[in-house]
C-alpha positions, 0 to 999 in steps of 0.5 A: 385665031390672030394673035391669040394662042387659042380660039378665045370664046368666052369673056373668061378666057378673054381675062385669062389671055389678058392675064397671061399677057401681063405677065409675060410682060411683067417678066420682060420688064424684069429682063430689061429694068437691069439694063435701063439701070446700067445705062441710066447716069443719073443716081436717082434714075438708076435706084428708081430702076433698081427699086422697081425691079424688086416691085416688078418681083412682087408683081408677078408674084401676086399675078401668081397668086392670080393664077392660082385664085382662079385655078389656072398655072401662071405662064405667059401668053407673048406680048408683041406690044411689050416686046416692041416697047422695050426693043424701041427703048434699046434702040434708042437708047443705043443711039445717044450719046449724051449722058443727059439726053440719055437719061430723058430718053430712058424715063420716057421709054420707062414711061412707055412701059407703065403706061402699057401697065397702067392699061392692062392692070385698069382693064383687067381689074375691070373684068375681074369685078365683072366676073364677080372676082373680086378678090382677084380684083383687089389683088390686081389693084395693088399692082395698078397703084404701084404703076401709078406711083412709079409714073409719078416718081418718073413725071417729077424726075423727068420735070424736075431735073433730067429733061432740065439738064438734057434741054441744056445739051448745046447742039455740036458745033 
C-alpha cells in the first residue's frame, strides 16, 4: 500500500489519487501564499502572491468540478512532497535577514511549488486523455498554462530585479 490510502489497481484509481494529490496541495498553497505575502518586501512580489491566491481559489474550484466530471467527491489525498516544499520554504524563510536575500528566497520556494504543479497537472492531463477525458483534460489544462505563466512572472522578477538586489547584500563585516 505505501503511501497511498488505498491499494490502487487500476490506471483510474492511479488518476484519481494523482487527482486527490493536487488538490490537498492546491489547498496547502492556499494556507501558505498569505504568508509568503506577508514576508515578501518587494511591492511587486507581495501582489504576485496575492493574485495567485485568488488563481490557486479557481484552481481548486475547477479540480472541483474535476471531481464532480467523473462522478467522485473532491477530498485530498496528503501530499508529503507539498507539505515538505512548503515547511523547507518557511525554514528558510525564517532564517534571513535580509529584505533582499528575502525575497529571492521566497521566489525561489514559490518556484519550487509551481514546478511541482507544473508536474502533476502535465502528468494528469496525460492521463486524462488516455482515458479518453477529455473534457477533464481541458479543464486541467487551464490550470497548467496558469502554472506556466506564474513561473514566468517569477523568472522575470527573479532576473530582473530581486536576485539583482540580493546579489548586491555585501557580506557583514
Amino acid at each position: 500500500m505505501g503511501l497511498f490510502t488505498k491499494d490502487i489497481a487500476t490506471f483510474d484509481d492511479l488518476f484519481l489519487h494523482q487527482l486527490q494529490d493536487v488538490y490537498y496541495a492546491e489547498n496547502q498553497i492556499t494556507k501558505a501564499l498569505p504568508k509568503m505575502a506577508a514576508k515578501a518586501t518587494d511591492p511587486a512580489l507581495k501582489q504576485g502572491f496575492e493574485t495567485h491566491l485568488r488563481e490557486t481559489e479557481g484552481q481548486i474550484a475547477r479540480l472541483e468540478k474535476v471531481f464532480a466530471l467523473i462522478g467522485e467527491d473532491a477530498k485530498g489525498a496528503t501530499c508529503p512532497a507539498i507539505e515538505g516544499i512548503i515547511k523547507e520554504a518557511n525554514e528558510v524563510a525564517g532564517d534571513i535577514a535580509d529584505k533582499a536575500v528575502l525575497d529571492a528566497a521566497l521566489i525561489a520556494s514559490a518556484q519550487a511549488v509551481e514546478h511541482y504543479e507544473i508536474t502533476r497537472y502535465g502528468t494528469l492531463i496525460a492521463w486524462a486523455n488516455q482515458l479518453g477525458r477529455g473534457e477533464v483534460a481541458a479543464i486541467l489544462q487551464e490550470t497548467l498554462d496558469e502554472e506556466y505563466a506564474t513561473d514566468d512572472k517569477l523568472t522575470q522578477m527573479a532576473i530582473g530585479r530581486d536576485n539583482v538586489k540580493a546579489a548586491a547584500v555585501a557580506e557583514p563585516a
